[in-house]
C-alpha positions in Angstrom: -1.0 21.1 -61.3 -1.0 17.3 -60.7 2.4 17.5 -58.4 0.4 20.2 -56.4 -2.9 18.6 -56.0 -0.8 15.5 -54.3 1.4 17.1 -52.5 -1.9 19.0 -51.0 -3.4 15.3 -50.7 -0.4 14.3 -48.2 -0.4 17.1 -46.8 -3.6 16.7 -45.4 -3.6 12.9 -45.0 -0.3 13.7 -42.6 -2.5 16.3 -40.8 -5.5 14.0 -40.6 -3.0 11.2 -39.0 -1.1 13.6 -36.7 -4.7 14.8 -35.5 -5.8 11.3 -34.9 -2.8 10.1 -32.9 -2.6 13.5 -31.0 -6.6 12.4 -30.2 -5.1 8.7 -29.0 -3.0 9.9 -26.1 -4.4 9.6 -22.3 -4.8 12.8 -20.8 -3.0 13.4 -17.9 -0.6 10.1 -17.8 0.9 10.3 -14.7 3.4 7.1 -13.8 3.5 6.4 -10.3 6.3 5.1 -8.3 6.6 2.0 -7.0 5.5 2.0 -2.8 4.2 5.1 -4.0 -0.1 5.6 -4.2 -1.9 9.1 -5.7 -4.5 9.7 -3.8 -7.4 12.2 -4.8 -8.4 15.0 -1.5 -10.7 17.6 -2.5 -9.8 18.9 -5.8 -6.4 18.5 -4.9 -3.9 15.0 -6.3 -1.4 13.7 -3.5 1.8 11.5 -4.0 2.4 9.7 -0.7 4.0 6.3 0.5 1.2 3.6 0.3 -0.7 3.6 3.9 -0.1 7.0 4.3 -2.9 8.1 6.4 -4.7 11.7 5.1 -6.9 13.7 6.9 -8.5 16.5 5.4 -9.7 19.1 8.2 -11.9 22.2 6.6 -9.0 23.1 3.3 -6.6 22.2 4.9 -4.6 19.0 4.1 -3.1 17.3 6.6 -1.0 14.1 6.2 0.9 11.5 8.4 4.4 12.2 9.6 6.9 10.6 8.2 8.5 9.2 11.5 4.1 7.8 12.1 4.4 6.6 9.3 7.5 4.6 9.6 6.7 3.6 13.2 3.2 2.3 12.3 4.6 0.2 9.3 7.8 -1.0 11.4 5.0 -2.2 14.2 2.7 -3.5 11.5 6.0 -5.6 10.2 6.9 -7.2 13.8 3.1 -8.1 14.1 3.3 -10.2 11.2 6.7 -11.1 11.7 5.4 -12.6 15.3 2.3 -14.0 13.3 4.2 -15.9 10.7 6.4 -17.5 13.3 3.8 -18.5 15.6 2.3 -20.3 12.4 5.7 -22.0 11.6 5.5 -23.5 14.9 2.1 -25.0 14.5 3.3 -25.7 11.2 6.5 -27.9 12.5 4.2 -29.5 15.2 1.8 -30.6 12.8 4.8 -32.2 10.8 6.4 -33.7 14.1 2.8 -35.3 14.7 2.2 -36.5 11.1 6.0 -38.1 11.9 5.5 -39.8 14.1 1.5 -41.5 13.4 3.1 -42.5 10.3 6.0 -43.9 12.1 4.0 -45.9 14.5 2.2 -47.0 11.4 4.7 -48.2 9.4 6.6 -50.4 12.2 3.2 -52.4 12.8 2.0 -55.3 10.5 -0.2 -54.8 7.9 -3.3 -57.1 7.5 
């Protein structure tokens, strides 16, 4: 009688556990890709590339081309490419300047 009541007792301390880890699990975990976004239209979950543009016209889903897509972020990339070397520029004439005042500077006497 005593062997049964505790093997009843673990029994239902291993169902009470399994319950409550079953109960700690997220719903719905979904792991994304990396570049990869999920996007929420409608009722409906998307997987796209990150700055895929979506348009949603009446039910029907409609979303960038991949060849749009990988024009507009090639275009985007040569922007900033063009950006970032203009600034390196500045960036070395600032330097060239800061050169040469502290040039000047050091060659004539202090007081």
């Amino acid at each position: 009688m005593r062997k049964e009541l505790i093997l009843s007792a673990a029994v239902l301390l291993l169902a009470a556990f399994t319950a409550l880890a079953y109960d700690a699990e997220p719903e719905n975990v979904r792991v994304v890709p990396a570049g990869m976004e999920l996007i929420k239209v409608g009722g409906t979950d998307v997987l796209v590339p990150r700055g895929t543009k979506v348009t949603q016209r009446g039910a029907q889903l409609i979303l960038e081309p991949p060849e749009q897509y990988l024009a507009r972020k090639i275009q985007d990339l040569e922007e900033e490419i063009a950006r970032l070397k203009y600034e390196e520029a500045q960036i070395k004439k600032d330097i060239e300047s800061l050169k040469q005042s502290t040039g000047q500077n050091a060659s004539s006497p202090k007081e």
